[in-house]
N, C-alpha and C positions, 0 to 999 in steps of 0.2 A: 382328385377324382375318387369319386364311389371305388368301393375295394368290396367282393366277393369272397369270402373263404368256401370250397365247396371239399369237405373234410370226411373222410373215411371213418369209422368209429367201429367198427369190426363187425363177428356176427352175432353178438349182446352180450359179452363179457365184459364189463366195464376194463378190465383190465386189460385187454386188447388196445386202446389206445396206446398212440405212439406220442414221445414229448412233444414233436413236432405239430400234432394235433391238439395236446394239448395249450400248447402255446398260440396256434391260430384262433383258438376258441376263447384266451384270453385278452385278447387283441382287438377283438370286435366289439360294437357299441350294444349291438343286438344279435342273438343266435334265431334262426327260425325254426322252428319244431312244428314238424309235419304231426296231424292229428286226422288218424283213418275210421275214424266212426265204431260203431258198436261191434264188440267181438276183437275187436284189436288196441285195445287200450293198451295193452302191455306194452306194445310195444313203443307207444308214447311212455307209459314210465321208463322204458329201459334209457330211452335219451336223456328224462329226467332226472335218474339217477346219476349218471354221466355228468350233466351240467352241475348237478348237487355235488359234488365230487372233486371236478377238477376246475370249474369256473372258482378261482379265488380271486379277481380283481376287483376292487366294488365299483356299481354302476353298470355292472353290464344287465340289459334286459332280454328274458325269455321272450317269443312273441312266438305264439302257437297260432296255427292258421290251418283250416281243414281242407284235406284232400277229396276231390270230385271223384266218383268212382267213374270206371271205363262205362260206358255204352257200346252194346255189344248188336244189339238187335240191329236187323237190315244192313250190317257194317264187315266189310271183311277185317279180317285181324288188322291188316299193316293200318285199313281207316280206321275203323275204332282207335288204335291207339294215335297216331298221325292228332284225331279228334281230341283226346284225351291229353296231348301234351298240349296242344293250343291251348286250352279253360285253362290248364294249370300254369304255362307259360303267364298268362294277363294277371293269375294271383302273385308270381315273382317279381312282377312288372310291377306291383299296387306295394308289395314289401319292401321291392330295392328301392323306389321313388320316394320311399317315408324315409330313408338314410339322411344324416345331411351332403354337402357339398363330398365333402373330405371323408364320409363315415364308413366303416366296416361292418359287414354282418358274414355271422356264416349257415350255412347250409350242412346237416348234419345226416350223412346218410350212411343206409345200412352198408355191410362189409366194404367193398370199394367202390369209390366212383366209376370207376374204369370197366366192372365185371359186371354186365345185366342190370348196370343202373339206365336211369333217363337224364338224370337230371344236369350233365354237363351238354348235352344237349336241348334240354330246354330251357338253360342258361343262354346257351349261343342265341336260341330263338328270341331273347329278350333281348339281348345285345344286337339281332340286325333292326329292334322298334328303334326310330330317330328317337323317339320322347324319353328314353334314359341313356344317359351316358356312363359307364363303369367297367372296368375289369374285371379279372378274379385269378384266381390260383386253387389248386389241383394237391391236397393231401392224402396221400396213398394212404390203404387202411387194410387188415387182414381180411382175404379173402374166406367166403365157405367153403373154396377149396381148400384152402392150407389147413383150416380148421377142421375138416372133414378127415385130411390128413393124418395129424396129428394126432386127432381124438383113437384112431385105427389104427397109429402105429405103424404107417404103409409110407413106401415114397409114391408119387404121382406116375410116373412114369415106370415103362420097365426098360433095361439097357437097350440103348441103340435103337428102339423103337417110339414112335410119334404118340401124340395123344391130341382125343377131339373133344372138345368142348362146345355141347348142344345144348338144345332143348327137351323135350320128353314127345311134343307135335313132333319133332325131325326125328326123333330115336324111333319112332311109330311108323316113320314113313319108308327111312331110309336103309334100317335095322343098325344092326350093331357093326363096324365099319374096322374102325381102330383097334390097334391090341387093347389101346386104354379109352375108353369114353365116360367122361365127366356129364351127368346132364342134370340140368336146371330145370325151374319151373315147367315141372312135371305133375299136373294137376290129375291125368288119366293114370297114372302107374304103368307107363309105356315099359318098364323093364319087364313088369312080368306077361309081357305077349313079344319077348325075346324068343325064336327058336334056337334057343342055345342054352342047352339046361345046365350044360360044364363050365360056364363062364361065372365067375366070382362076383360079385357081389359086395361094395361097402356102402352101407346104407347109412343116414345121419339126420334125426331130426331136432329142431331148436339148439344147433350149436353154440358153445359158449355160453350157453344159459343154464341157470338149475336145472331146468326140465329136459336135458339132452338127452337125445336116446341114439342108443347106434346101434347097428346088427352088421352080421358080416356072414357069407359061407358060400357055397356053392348056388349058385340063382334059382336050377329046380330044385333043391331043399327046401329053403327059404322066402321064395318068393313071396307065393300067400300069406306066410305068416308076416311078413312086412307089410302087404295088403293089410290084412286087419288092424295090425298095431298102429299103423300108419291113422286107421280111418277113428280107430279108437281114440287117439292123442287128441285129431284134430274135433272131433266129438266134445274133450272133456275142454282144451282153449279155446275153441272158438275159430281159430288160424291155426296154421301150421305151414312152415318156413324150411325144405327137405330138401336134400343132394344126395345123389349117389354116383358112386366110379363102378363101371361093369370092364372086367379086366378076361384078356381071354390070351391065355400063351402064358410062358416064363422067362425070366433073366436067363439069357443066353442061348435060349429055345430057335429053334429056324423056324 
């Protein structure tokens, strides 16, 4: 049977890779690399450096294939994208069918499969078509959390207290809830229309990459100026890839 690798690769450190990753990646006939169009090439070379790197078996082949962007008009969020995994579901469906009987390919995606990705889900989507038959398997990869982490020095959590893990749409809608909130694809900068100017702030953009940037401090200090830095980065790449943790309370605090 068809074999799937769907492999974690961190948030662009090459060195992020785990052996475990790397050895799914040598194992495969063919690797497929996602290619996002104008303004985000980098992040097609960061995979290619990846594969430059740690693919040492010969014969295996690159096959890059391009990503459909969302449609957004007339579409509520959950249809838009609902829409946007189907077209890309039928492109994983046209790559795993070129496998042979027996063959492997893997799937290389950003930080984890597991954290705000799609695509172990629009794997399933390919597996309930009758017309391909194949499994796959699940390589853990470092999160932008851990990374975001790390880069600040900070633990995730504070004692004895919970943490939430959002978006920047629900941090805008719901406000800031948890001692700790983690929140992702934040395209509006929902932190800085927090009313809570005493709440901390670790902000992280391009993690693991040459380009990372981080800021940290009290949120009304700082806010704005991560607003501009923020719009400035994304001005000079083209993309911009950002997490931040909004922290309110202390270790051992009631």
């Amino acid at each position: 049977m068809k074999h799937i690798h769907i492999i974690g690769i961190g948030t662009g450190n090459p060195e992020h890779l785990t052996i475990q990753a790397i050895n799914a990646m040598n194992s495969a006939e063919v690797i497929f690399l996602p290619v996002k169009g104008t303004g985000k090439e980098e992040l097609a070379e960061i995979r290619r450096d990846i594969c430059e790197r740690y693919v040492t078996r010969p014969g295996i082949r690159i096959s890059e294939f391009a990503v459909p962007q969302r449609q957004t008009a007339d579409r509520s969020y959950t249809q838009s994208v609902d829409a946007w995994h189907a077209e890309i579901a039928l492109i994983y469906k046209e790559l795993i069918s070129g496998l042979p009987d027996d063959g492997r390919g893997a799937f290389l995606v950003w930080g984890d499969p597991s954290l705000y990705d799609s695509t172990i889900r629009i794997i399933e989507r390919v597996r309930q078509d009758a017309g391909v038959d194949f499994d796959y398997s699940v390589i853990p990869g470092i999160t932008s959390i851990q990374a975001l982490a790390a880069s600040h020095k900070v633990p995730v959590n504070l004692v004895g207290k919970p943490i939430e893990i959002t978006t920047g749409r629900r941090l805008a809608r719901d406000g800031l809830q948890a001692a700790t909130t983690i929140v992702m694809l934040d395209g509006e900068q929902a932190f800085a229309k927090i009313d809570d100017p005493d709440a901390e702030i670790f902000w992280g953009a391009y993690l693991g990459t040459e380009d990372e940037i981080v800021r940290s401090g009290r949120l009304g200090d700082i806010a704005a100026d991560i607003v501009a830095l923020r719009a400035e980065a994304r001005q000079r790449h083209g993309w911009i890839m950002d997490i931040y943790l909004l922290r309110k309370g202390r270790d051992f605090a009631e």
